[in-house]
N, C-alpha and C positions, 0 to 999 in steps of 0.2 A: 394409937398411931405406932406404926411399927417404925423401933433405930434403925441405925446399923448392924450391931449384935444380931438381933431377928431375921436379917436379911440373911445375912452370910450361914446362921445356922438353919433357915428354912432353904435356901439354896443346895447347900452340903448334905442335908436330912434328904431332899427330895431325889437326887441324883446319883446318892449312895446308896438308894433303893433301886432306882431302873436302871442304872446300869451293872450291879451286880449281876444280872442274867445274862449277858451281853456278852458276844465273841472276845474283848479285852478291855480292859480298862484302864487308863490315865489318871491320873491327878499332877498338873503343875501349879508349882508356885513360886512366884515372883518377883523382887523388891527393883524397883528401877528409882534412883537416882539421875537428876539431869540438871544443868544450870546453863544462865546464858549469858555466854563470852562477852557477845557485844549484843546489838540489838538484834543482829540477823544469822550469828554463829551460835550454837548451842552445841555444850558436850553431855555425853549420856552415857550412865553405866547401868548395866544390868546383871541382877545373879539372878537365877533358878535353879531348882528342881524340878527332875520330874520321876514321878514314883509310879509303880504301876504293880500289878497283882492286888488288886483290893489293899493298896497302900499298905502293902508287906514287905517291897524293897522297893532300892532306890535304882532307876532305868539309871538317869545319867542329871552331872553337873554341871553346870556352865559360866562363864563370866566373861559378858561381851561389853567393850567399850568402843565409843566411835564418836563422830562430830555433825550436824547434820546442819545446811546450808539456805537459808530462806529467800527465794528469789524475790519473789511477790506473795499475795494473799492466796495464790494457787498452786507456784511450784515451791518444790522444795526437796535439797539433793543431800545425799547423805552415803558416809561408808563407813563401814563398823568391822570390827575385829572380832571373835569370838573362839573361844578356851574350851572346850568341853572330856571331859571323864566320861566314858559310856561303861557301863557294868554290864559283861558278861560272862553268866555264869560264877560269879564271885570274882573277876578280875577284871580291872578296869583299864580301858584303853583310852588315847587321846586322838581329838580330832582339832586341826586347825582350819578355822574360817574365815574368809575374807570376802564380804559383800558389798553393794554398791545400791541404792534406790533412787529412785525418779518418785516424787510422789504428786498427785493432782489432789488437788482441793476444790470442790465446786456447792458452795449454799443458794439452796432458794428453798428456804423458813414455812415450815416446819422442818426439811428434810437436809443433811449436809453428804455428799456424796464425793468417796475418797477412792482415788484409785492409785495402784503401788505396782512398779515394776522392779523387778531387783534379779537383778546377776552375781549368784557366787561360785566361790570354788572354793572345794573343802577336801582336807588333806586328811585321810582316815591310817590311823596306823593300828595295826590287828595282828593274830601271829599267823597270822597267813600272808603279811607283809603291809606293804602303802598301796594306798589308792587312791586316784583324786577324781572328784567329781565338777559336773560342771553343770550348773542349772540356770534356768531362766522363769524365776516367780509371780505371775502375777494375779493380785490381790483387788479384788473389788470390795468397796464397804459401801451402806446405806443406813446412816444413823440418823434418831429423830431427836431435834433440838425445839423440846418445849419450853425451853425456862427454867429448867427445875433443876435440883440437883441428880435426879437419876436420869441417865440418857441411853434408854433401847437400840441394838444396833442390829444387823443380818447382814456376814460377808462370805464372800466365796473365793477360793485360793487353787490356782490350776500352776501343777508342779511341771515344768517341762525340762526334760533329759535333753540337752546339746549333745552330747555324744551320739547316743541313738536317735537324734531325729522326732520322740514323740514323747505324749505328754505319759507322766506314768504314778501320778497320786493327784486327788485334788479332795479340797478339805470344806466343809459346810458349818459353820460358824454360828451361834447366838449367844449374845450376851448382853450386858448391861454394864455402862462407868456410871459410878457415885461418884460425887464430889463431898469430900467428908466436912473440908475445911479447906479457904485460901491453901494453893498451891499444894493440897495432898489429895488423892485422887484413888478409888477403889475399883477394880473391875472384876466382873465374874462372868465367865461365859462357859459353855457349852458346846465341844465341835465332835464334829462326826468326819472322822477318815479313811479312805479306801484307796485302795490300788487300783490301776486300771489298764486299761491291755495287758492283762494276763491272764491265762485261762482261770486260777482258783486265788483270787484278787482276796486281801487281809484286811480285818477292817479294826479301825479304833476307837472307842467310842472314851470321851477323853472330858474331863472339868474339871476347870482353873480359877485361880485366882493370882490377879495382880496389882501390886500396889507399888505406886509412883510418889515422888519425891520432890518438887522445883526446888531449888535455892535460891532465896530472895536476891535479887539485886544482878547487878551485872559486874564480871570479875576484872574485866576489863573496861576501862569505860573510856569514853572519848575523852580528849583536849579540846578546852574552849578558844572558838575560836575569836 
């Protein structure tokens, strides 16, 4: 019976083999901490990297915090902040982010089906000056909820430019969350990225891993009434 340990080192063994040949490579990785305020407010922080050249330097850092809002068992609204260091060429620049999600929730067992619209704008400062962008994200997911502690997913993610009118990257996604133990959670996936309306489109071929964090109990909690 194969752990944890085995998973993550046959996932990294396998991927660090085929994507070696491959027009670019990625590696992120992830720690997200989250707790919940009250029953229906949750706050969330997230650090990453991401490394790239056959994990020989590091692309860029990040540290995003936010709060995210439960309506029902379906919706749920969320905006987050986010820090990032981009490394280029040995000197790192900052970008400031500030996003917004809608997320849909929909189960019918085996199959749980999530859909994510998100709007940011992101402030890039470079020695060529500021620039801010404006996007409109959205994310489909299809995960299968057997019971168990591993749970297979397949999402697709279409980046749309506000400014110009069209979409101009979308991203194809597989992976897998482990549930290691109450409230710690393991993920690993797989995503394949590309440009699109442009004549000679960049592609990325990119695996991650992420691990997540609840904090027991709620930090806030009601008065009885």
């Amino acid at each position: 019976v194969l752990n944890i340990h085995d998973i993550i080192y046959i996932y990294f063994f396998f991927f660090k083999q085929k994507t070696a040949y491959e027009i670019k490579e990625c590696d992120w990785s992830s720690d997200v901490c989250s707790s919940d305020l009250t029953k229906k407010l949750n706050a969330r922080f997230e650090e990453q990297i991401r490394i790239n050249d056959n994990v020989s330097s590091i692309k860029s850092i990040f540290s995003e915090v936010g709060l995210s809002y439960t309506i029902n068992k379906y919706i749920k609204l969320g905006t987050y902040y986010r820090y990032t260091e981009k490394n280029n060429k040995g000197r790192y620049y900052n970008r400031h982010r500030f996003h917004g999600d809608i997320r849909l929730r929909y189960k019918s067992k085996p199959f749980i089906f999530y859909y994510r619209t998100r709007f940011q704008m992101q402030q890039q400062i470079t020695k060529k000056g500021n620039s801010v962008d404006y996007y409109n994200r959205n994310k489909l997911t299809l995960k299968l909820d057997l019971d168990k502690r591993i749970a297979p997913f397949a999402a697709a993610e279409l980046y749309y430019d506000i400014y110009s009118g069209n979409p101009d990257k979308v991203r194809y996604i597989l992976g897998v969350d482990v549930d290691i133990k109450k409230r710690t959670e393991l993920g690993l996936f797989y995503m394949m990225q590309r440009e699109i309306n442009v004549g000679n489109p960049r592609y990325s071929y990119i695996a991650g891993i992420n691990y997540s964090y609840t904090l027991k109990g709620k930090l806030i909690k009601s008065k009885d009434k």
